[in-house]
C-alpha positions in Angstrom: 75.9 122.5 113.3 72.7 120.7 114.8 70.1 118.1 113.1 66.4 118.7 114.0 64.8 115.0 114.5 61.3 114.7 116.1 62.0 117.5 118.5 65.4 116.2 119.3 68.3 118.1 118.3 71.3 116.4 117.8 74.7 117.8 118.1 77.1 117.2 115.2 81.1 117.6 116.1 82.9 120.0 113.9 85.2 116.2 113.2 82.7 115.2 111.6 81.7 117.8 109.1 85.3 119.1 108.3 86.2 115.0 107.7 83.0 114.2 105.1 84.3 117.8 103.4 87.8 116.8 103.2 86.9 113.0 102.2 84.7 114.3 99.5 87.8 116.9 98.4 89.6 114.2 98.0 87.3 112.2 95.9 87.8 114.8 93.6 91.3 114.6 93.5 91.2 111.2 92.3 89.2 112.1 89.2 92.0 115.0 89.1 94.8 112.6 89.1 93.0 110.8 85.6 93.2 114.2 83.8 97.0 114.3 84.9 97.8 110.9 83.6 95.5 112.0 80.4 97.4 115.4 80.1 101.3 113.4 80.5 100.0 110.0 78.2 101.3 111.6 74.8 104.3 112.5 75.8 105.2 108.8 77.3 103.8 107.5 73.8 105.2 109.3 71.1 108.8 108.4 71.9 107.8 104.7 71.5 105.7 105.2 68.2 107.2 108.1 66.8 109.1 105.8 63.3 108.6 102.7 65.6 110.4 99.7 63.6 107.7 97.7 64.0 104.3 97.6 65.2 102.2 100.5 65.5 104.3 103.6 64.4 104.0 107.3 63.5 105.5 109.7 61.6 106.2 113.6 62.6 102.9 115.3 61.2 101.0 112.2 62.5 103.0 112.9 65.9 101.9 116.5 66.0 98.6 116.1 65.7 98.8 113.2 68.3 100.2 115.6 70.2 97.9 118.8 69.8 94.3 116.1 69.3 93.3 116.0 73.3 93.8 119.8 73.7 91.9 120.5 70.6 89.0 118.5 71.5 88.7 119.6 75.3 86.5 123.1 74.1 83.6 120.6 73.0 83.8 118.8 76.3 83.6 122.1 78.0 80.7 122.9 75.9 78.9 119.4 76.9 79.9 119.9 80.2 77.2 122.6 81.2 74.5 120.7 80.3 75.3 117.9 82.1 75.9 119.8 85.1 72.2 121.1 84.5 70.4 117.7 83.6 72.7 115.2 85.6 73.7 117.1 89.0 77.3 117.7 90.1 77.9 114.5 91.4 76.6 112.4 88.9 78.4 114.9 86.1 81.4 113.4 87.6 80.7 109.9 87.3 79.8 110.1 84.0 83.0 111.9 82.7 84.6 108.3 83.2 82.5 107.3 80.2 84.9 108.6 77.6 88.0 108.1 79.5 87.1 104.6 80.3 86.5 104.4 76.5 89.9 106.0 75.3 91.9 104.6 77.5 90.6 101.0 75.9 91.2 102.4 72.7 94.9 103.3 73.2 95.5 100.3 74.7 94.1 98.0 71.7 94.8 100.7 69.5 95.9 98.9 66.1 96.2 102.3 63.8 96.7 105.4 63.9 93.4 106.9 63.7 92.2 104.7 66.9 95.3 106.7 68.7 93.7 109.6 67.4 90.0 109.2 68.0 91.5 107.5 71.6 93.1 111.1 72.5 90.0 112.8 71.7 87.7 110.8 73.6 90.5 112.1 76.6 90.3 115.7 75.3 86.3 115.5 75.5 86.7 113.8 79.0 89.1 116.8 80.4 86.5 119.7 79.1 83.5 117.6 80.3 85.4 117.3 84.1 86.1 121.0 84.4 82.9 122.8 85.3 81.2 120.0 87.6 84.9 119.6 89.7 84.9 123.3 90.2 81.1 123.5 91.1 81.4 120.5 93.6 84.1 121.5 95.3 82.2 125.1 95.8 79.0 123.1 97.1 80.5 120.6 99.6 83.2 123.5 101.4 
């Protein structure tokens, strides 16, 4: 690969253009290892909540639903997640689908009822569909 600069051309190593690929792979991953930890999250909280004692508790319908809200609501992510790949860019498309995580995972963590654990698991539903098109797409432009 070569750069054209003022009638100079510059060399650029393979290193160098395999390494920014790889790096912004990786990158990727990252965002990749969220929507892991958002996929695994209900099954590490119902046990705890699931006819807690005390504090915030569940019972089995509510549990189901817990289960079943995040999957449910990633289809309307995956439907905001085309325009935003138009309007925004790939890249930024990414940064953005931290918005609603960022949000849920606040929510779970102060959550003091049940329907903030609900609404909470959505926001992470919405966040998975949204990150689906623009991680594909990315990784397509930059390899």
């Amino acid at each position: 690969m070569t750069i054209q600069m003022n009638d100079e051309v510059k060399k650029i190593g393979r290193w160098r253009v395999v390494s920014s690929q790889v790096l912004a792979c990786l990158s990727l991953d990252f965002l990749l290892v969220g929507l892991g930890m958002s996929i695994s999250f209900v099954t590490m909280v119902l046990p705890e909540v699931l006819d807690a004692k005390e504090g915030l508790s569940i019972n089995k319908k509510q549990a189901s639903w817990f289960g079943s809200m995040a999957f449910l609501c990633q289809p309307v992510g995956s439907i905001f997640s085309g325009p935003l790949l138009d309007y925004f860019g790939r890249k930024k498309a990414l940064f953005l689908v931290n918005i609603p995580h960022l949000i849920a995972w606040l929510l779970m963590y102060y959550a003091w009822n049940v329907p903030s654990l609900f609404v909470g698991n959505a926001l992470l539903g919405i966040g998975i569909g949204i990150m689906e098109a623009p991680s594909v797409t990315y990784v397509g432009e930059v390899t």
